[in-house]
TIROMI-303503 format. One line per field, with one value per residue (C-alpha): z, x, y. Coordinates in Angstrom, 1 decimal. Example, Ala and Ser with C-alpha at 12.3 -4.5 7.8 and 13.67 -1.06 7.14 Angstrom:
% residues 2
up	7.8 | 7.1
east	12.3 | 13.7
north	-4.5 | -1.1
This chain:
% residues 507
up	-55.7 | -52.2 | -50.4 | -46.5 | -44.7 | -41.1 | -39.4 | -36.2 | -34.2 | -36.0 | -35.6 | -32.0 | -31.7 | -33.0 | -30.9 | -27.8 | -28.8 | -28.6 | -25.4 | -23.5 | -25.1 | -22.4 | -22.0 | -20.5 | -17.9 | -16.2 | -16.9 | -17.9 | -15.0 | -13.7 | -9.8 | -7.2 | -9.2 | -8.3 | -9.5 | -12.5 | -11.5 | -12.1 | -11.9 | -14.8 | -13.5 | -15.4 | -14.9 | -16.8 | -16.8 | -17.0 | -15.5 | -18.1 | -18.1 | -19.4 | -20.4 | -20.6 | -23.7 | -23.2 | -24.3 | -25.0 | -29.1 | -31.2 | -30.9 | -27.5 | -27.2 | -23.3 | -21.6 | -17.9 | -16.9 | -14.9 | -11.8 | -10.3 | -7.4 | -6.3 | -7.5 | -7.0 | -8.5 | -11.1 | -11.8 | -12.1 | -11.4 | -12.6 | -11.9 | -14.4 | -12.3 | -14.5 | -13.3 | -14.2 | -16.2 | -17.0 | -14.7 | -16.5 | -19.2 | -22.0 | -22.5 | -24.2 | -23.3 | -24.6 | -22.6 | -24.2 | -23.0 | -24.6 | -27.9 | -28.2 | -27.7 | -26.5 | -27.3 | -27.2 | -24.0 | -22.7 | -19.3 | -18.1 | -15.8 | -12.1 | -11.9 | -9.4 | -6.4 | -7.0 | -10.2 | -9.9 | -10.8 | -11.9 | -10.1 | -10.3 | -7.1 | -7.4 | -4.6 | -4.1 | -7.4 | -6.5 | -7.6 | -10.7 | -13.8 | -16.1 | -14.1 | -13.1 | -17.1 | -17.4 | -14.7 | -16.0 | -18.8 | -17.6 | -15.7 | -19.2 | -20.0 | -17.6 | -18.6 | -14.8 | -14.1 | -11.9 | -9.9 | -5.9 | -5.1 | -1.8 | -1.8 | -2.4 | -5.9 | -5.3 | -3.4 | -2.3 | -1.7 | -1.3 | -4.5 | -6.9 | -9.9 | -9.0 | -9.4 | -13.0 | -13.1 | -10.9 | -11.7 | -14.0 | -16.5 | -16.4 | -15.5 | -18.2 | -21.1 | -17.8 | -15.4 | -18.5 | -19.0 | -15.7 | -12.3 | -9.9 | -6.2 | -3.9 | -0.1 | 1.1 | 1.8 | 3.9 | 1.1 | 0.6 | 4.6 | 5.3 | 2.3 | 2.9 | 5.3 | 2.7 | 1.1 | -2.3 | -2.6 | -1.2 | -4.0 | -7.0 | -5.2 | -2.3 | -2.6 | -0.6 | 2.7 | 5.1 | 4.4 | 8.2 | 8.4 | 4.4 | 5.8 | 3.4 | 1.6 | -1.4 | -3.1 | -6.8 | -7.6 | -4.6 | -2.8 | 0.1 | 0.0 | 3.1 | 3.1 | 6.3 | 6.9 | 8.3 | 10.5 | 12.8 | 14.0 | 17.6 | 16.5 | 18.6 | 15.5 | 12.7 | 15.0 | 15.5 | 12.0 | 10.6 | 12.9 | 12.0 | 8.5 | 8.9 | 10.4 | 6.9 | 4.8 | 3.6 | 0.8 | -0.3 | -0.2 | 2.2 | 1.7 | 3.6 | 2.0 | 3.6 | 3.2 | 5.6 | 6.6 | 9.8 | 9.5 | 8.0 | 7.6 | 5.1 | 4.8 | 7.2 | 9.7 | 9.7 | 12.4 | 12.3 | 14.0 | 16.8 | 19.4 | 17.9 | 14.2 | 13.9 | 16.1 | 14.2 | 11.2 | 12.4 | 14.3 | 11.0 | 9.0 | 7.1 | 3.5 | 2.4 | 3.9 | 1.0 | 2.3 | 0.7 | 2.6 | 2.4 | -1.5 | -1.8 | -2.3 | 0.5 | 1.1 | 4.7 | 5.0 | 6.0 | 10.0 | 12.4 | 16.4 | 18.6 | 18.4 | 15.0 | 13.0 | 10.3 | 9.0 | 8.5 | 6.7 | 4.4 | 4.8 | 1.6 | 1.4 | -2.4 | -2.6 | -6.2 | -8.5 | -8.8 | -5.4 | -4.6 | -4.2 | -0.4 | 0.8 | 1.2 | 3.7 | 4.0 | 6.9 | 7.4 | 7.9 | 4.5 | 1.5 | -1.0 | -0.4 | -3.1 | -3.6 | -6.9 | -9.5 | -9.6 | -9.6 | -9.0 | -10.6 | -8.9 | -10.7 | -7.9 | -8.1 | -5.5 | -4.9 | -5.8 | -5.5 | -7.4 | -7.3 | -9.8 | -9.1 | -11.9 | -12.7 | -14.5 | -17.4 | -17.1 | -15.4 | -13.0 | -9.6 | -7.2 | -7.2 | -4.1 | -4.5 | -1.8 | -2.2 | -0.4 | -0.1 | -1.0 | 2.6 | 2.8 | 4.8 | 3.8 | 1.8 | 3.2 | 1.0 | 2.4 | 6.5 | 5.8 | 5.3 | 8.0 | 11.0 | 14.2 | 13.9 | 17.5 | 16.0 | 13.5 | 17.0 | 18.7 | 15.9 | 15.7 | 19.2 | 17.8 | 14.1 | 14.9 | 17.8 | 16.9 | 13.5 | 15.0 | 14.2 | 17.1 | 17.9 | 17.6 | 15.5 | 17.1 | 17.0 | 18.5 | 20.7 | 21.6 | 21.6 | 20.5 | 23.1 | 21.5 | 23.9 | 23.5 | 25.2 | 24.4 | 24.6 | 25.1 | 22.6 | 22.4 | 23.3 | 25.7 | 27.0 | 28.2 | 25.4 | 26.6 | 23.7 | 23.3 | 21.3 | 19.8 | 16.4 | 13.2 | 11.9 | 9.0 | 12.0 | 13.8 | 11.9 | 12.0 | 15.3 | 19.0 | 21.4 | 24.4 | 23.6 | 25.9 | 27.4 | 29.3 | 29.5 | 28.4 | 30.1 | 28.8 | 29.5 | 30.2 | 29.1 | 29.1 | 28.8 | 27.1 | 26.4 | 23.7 | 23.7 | 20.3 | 19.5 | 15.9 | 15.6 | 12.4 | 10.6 | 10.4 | 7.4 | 7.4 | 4.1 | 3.7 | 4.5 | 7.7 | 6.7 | 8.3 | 6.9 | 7.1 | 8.2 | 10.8 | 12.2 | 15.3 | 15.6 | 17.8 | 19.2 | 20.3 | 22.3 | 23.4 | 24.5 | 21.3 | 19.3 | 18.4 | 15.6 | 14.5 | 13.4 | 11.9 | 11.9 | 8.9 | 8.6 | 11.4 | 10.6 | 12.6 | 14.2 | 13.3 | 9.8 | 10.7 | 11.9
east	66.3 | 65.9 | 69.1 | 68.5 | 71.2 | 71.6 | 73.4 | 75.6 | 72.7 | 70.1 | 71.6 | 72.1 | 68.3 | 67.1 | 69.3 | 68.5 | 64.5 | 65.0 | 67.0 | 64.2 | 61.4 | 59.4 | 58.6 | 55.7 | 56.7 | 53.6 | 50.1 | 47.9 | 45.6 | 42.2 | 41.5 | 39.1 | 35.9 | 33.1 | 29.8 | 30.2 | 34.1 | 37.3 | 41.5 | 43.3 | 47.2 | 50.6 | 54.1 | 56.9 | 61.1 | 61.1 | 59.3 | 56.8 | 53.8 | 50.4 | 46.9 | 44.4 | 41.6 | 38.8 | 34.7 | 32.1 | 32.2 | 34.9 | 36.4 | 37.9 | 36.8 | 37.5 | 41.0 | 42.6 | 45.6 | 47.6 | 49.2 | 52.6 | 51.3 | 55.3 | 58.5 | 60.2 | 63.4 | 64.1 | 60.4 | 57.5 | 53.3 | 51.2 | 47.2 | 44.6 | 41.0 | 37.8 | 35.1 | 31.6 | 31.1 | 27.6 | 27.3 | 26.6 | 28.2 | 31.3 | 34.1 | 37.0 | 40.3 | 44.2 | 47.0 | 49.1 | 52.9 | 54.7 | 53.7 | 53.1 | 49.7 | 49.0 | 46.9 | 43.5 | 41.6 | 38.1 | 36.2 | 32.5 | 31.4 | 30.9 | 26.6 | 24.3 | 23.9 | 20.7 | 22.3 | 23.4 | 27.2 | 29.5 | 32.9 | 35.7 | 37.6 | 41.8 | 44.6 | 47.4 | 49.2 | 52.5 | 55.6 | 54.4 | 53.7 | 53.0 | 49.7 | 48.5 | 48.6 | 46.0 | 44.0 | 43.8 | 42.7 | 40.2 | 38.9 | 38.9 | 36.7 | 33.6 | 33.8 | 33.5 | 33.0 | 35.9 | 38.4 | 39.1 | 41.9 | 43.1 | 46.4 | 50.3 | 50.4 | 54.2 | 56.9 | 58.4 | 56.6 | 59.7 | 61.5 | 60.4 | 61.4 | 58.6 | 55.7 | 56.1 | 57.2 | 54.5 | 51.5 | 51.9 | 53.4 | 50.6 | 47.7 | 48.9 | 46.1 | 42.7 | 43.8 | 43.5 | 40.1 | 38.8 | 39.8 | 42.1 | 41.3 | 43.5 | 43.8 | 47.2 | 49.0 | 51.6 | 54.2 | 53.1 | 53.4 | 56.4 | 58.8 | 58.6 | 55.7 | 53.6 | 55.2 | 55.3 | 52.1 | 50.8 | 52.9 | 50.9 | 47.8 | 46.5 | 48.4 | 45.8 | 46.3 | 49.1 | 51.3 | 50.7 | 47.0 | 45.9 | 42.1 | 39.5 | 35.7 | 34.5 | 30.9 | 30.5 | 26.3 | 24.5 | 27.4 | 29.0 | 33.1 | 35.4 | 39.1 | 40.5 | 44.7 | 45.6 | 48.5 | 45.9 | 43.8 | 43.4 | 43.6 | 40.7 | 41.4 | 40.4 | 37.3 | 35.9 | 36.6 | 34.7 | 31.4 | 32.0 | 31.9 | 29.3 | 26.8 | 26.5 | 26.2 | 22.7 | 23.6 | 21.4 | 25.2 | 28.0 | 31.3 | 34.6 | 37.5 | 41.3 | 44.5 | 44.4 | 41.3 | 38.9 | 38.2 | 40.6 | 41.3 | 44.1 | 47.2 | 48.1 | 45.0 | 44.9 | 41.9 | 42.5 | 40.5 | 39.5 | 37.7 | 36.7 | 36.0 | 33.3 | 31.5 | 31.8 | 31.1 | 27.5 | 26.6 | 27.1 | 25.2 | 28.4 | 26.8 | 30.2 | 34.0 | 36.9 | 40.4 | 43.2 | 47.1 | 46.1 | 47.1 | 43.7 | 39.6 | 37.6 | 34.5 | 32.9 | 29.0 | 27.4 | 27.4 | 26.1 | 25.5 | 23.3 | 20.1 | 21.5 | 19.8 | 18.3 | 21.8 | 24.5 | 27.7 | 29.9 | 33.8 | 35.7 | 39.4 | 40.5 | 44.3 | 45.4 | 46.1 | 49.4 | 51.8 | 53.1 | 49.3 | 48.9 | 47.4 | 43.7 | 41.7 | 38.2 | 35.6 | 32.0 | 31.6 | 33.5 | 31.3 | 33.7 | 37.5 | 40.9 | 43.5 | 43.9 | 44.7 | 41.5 | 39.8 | 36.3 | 33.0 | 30.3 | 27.0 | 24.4 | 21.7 | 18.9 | 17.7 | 20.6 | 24.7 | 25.6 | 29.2 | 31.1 | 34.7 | 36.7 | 39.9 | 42.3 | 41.1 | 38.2 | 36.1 | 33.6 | 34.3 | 32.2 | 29.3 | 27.5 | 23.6 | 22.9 | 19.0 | 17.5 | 13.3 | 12.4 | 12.8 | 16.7 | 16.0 | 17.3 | 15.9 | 14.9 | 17.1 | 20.6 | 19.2 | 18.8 | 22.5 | 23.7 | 24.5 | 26.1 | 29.4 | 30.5 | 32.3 | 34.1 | 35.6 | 36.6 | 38.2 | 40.1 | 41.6 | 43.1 | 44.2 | 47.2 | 49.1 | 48.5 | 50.4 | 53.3 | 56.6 | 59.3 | 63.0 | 64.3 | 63.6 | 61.6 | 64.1 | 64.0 | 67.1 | 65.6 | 61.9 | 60.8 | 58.7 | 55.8 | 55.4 | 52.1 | 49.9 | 46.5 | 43.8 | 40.0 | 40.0 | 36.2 | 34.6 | 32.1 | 31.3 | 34.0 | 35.5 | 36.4 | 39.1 | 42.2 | 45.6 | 46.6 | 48.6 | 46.7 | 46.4 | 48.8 | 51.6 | 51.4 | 53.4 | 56.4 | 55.6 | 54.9 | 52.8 | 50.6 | 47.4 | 46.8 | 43.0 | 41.4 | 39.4 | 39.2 | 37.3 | 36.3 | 39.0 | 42.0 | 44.9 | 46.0 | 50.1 | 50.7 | 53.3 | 53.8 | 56.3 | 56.8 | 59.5 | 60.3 | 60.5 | 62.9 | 65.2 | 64.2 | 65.1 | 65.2 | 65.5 | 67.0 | 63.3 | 62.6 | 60.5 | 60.4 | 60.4 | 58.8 | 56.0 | 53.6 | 50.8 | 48.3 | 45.0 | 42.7 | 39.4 | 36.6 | 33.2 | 30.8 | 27.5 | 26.2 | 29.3 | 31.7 | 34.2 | 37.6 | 40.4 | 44.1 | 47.2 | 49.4 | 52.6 | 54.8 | 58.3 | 61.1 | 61.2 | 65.3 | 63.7 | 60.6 | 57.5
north	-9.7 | -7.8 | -7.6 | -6.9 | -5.1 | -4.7 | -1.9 | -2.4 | -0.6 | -2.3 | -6.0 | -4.8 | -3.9 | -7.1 | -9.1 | -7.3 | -8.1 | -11.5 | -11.6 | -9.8 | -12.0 | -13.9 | -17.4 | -18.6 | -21.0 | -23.1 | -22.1 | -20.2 | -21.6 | -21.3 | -20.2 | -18.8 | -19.4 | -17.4 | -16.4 | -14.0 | -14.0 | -15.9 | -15.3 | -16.2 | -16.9 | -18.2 | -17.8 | -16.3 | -16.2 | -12.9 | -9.9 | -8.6 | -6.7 | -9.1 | -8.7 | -11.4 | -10.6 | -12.5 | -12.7 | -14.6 | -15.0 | -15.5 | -11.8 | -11.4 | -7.5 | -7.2 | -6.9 | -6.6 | -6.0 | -8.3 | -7.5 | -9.4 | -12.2 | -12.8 | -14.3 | -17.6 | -19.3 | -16.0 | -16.6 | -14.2 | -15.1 | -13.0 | -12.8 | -11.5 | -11.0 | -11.2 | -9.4 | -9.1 | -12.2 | -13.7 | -16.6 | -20.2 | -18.9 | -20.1 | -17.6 | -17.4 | -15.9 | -15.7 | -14.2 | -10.9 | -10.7 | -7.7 | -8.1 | -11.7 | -13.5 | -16.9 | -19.8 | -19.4 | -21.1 | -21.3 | -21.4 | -22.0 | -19.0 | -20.3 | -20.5 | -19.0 | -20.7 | -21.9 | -24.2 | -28.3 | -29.0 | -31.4 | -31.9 | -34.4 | -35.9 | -36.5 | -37.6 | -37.9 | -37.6 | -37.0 | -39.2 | -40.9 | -38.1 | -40.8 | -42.4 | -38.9 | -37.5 | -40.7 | -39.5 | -36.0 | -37.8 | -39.6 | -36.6 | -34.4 | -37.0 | -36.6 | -33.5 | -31.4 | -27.7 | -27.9 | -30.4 | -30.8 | -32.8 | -33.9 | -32.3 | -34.1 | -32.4 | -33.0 | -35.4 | -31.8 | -29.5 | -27.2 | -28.0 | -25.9 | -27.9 | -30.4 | -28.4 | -28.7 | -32.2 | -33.3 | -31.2 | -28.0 | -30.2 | -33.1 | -30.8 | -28.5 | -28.9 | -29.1 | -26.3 | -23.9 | -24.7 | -25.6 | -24.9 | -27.1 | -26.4 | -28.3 | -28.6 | -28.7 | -32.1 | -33.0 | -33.2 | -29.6 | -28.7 | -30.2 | -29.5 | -25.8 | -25.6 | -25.2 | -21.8 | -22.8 | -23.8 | -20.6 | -19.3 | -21.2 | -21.3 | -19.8 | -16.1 | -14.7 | -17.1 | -17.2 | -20.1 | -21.4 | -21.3 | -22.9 | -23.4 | -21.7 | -22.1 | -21.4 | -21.7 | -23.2 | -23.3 | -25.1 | -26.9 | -25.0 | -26.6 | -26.4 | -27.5 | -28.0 | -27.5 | -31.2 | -29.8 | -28.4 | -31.0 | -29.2 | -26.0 | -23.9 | -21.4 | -23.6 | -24.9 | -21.6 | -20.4 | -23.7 | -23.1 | -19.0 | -20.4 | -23.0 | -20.8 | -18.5 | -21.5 | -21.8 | -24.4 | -27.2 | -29.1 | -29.2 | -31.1 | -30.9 | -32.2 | -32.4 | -34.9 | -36.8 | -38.9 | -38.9 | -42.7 | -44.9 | -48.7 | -49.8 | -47.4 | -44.8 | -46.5 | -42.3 | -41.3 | -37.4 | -35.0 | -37.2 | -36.4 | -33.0 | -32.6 | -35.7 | -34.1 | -30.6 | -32.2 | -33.6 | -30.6 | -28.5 | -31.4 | -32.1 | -34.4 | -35.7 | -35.7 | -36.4 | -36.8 | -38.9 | -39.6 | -43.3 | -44.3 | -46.4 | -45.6 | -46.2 | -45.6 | -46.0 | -46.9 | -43.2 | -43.1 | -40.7 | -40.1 | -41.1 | -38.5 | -37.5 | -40.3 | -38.4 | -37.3 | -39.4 | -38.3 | -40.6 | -40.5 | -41.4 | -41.3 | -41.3 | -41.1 | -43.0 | -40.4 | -41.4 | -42.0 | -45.8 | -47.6 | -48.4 | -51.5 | -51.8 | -53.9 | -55.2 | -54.6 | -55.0 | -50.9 | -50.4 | -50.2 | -50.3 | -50.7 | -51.1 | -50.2 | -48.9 | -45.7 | -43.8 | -40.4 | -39.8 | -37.6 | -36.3 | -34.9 | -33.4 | -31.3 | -29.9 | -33.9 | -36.3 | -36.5 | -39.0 | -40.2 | -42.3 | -43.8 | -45.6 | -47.0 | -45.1 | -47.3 | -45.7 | -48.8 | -48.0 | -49.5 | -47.5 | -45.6 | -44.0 | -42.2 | -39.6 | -38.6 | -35.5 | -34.3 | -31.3 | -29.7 | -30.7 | -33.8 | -37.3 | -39.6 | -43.5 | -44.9 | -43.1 | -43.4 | -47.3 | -47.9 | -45.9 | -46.9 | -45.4 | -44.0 | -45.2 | -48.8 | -46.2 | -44.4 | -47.6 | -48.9 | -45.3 | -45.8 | -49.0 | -48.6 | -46.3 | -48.1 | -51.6 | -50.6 | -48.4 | -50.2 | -51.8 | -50.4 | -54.2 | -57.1 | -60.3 | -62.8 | -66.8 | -65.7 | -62.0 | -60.6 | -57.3 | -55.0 | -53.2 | -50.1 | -47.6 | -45.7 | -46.9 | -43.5 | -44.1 | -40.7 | -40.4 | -43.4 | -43.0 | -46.9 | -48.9 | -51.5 | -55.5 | -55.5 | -58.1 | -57.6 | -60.8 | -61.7 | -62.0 | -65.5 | -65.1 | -63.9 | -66.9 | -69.2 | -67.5 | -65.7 | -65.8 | -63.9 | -63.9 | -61.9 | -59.0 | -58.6 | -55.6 | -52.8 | -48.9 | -47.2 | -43.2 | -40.5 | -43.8 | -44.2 | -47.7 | -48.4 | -51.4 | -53.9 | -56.6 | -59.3 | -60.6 | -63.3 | -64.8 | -68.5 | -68.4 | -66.3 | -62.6 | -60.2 | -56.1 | -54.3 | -50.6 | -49.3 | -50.7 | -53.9 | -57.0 | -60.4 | -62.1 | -59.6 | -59.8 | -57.9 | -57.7 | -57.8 | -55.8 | -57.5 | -55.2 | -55.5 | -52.6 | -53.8 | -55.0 | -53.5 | -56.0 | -56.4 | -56.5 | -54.1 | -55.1 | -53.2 | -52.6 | -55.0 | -53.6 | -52.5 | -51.1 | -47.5 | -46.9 | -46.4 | -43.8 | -44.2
């Protein structure tokens, strides 16, 4: 029989081993993939020095030191770079702290630029863990080199408890293998102004300005920061950017959308970045904000026929589902959990939305010639973007809530300014409730003209014809929305506001 006797010291030493002992906390995780490079980051309770071994057989021969990226909450991130990797290429890797060695993970090389890809498209997965783990899911599936998502990873983007609730906990077993590139959303930007997040992913960017490019194989990516929509900055960094991009693809993708119908009715950018985007011969813009998928029929400008550009909102991932509507310049419109795949190479983008079930519901073919150009098929359903800017001057204010309730006894006013934005023809338009509204509800429609570079004040009286109900959030019922009737020359169409609700609850 051995007996095993401890000393005082020696029961000390032990003790104090196992108090110092680190615990990984979120990660290991994937980020800034480049050709023949990649960063390898994870977090810890403790302060402790790491090393990531990594290669491409079984034996991981090659090592790097980590260095410390910051500290938050009595936690410490820590960033491995890999350098000089074959590009294209499988590797394996495991994560050393102290004396104790991780699980064993893998990663696909970033590719030359000259090489096709395969990406998947998230939004918006903040609030509900349960429905984004199935996403993650469904995306492990379709098997991409990477992920974009449209930012809102979190309810707060300042509470640091959430970002493993929300997303390190979910993401867990993809953002090992593959990386997880995120613009930043406004549950991001406004919990902290978007420190935290800088934190876990963008440690190289200043917290106010989160604008930034990358390159994966022949698609040139730009995220734009959605707190700047007038920024000169950002505008002259995008063209600066724009003007070294020699990719075969170019996408933008940002929270909150540039056209949008059900939801927010979110028309960001406006009157600058469309017309950025077509200059620069932007092929695809992904934005989410709006808990829906949406997908607009490809538009472009006037003398800017052979290039129209496709705005898709994809915002299901996971947040309380929005509600969607249906128009004739929609494609596709629902709302609905969903994530997205795209396969391209040098002649087709092919995208794929399904269900979280994994059902198809949507898919989109982009076709380009040999000499970059278009194909027939993509410039015969596209059509001029100008509808897409008179509905924008619309959307918003016809679906801003009321500081009182319409009552039989009292009417509410509906005040707004009403901006011609950029519209360039004047617009015949009149405001009148929707058809649904007008059983419960009264009001005269309101007829005129906006004319380019106006500004129109308006004035709705609305009055209830029956009992009217408010709930803790600000919702009327019954509900009732208005209706916005356009005509441009031969332009003329439709656009409805979301059910309005009152202003003493947020807009």
């Amino acid at each position: 029989m051995i007996i095993r006797r401890f000393t005082g010291g020696a029961l000390f030493l032990v003790l104090a081993i196992s108090l110092s002992a680190q615990t990984m906390t979120k990660g290991p995780y994937l980020a800034d993939p480049e050709p023949g490079h990649i960063k390898i980051r994870w977090e810890v309770d403790k302060a402790a020095s790491g090393r990531v071994y990594y290669g491409q057989k079984t034996k991981l021969k090659s090592s790097v030191k980590a260095t410390l990226l910051g500290e938050e909450a009595d936690h410490f991130l820590y960033e491995a770079e890999l350098n000089d990797l074959v590009p294209g290429t499988q590797y394996g890797y495991q994560v050393k702290i102290g004396r104790k060695k991780g699980d064993r993970f893998k990663f696909v090389v970033p590719p030359d630029s000259d090489a096709p890809c395969n990406f998947a498209i998230s939004g918006d997965s903040r609030s509900q863990p349960q429905i984004f783990t199935k996403i993650i899911e469904g995306i492990a599936h379709s098997n991409p080199d990477f992920i974009i998502s449209m930012g809102d990873l979190v309810e707060n983007g300042g509470n640091y408890e959430q970002w493993d609730k929300f997303y390190f906990g979910p993401a867990k077993d993809l953002i090992s293998n593959r990386p997880f590139i995120s613009t930043l959303g406004d549950h991001e930007g406004s919990g902290d102004e978007g420190e935290l997040v800088e934190h876990f992913l963008f440690p190289e960017l200043e917290h106010e300005e989160l604008w930034y490019s990358f390159d994966y194989g022949m698609v040139h990516f730009v995220s734009l920061d959605y707190r700047h929509p007038d920024s000169e900055k950002m505008m002259s960094w995008f063209e600066e950017d724009m003007a070294t991009s020699d990719a075969k693809w170019n996408i933008v993708f940002m929270h909150r959308p540039t056209y949008n119908l059900g939801g927010h009715r979110s028309f960001w950018g406006n009157p600058h970045w469309p017309d950025l985007f077509q200059k620069h011969k932007i092929d695809v813009v992904f934005s989410g904000h709006s808990h829906i998928y949406e997908r607009f029929h490809p538009v472009y400008t006037a003398g800017n026929e052979d290039w129209p550009i496709t705005y898709i909102t994809t915002g299901g991932s996971g947040a309380s589902l929005y509600e969607a509507v249906q128009n004739p310049v929609l494609a596709y419109s629902q709302s609905v959990n969903h994530y997205a795949d795209v396969q391209l190479d040098a002649e087709n983008f092919i995208l794929r939305t399904y269900e979280i079930n994994g059902t198809l519901i949507d898919s989109l073919l982009i076709g380009k010639n040999d000499d970059g150009s278009m194909g027939d098929t993509y410039l015969e359903s596209a059509g001029l973007r100008d509808e897409l800017d008179i509905m924008g001057v619309f959307a918003g204010p016809i679906s801003w809530s009321i500081e009182s309730p319409p009552l039989p006894s009292r009417p509410a006013y509906k005040k707004f300014g009403l901006n011609a934005g950029p519209i360039t023809q004047p617009v015949e338009f009149e405001l009148r409730l929707s058809d649904e509204s007008l059983e419960k509800y009264s009001m005269d429609p309101f007829t005129g003209v906006l004319k380019p570079g106006e500004e129109l004040e308006i004035e709705l009286k609305i009055r209830g014809t029956g009992g009217v109900c408010i709930n803790p959030w600000g919702a009327i019922d019954p509900p009732f929305r208005i209706e916005a009737h356009y005509k441009q020359g031969e332009i003329e169409g439709a656009v409805l506001g979301k059910e309005i609700g009152m202003r003493s609850w947020g807009e």
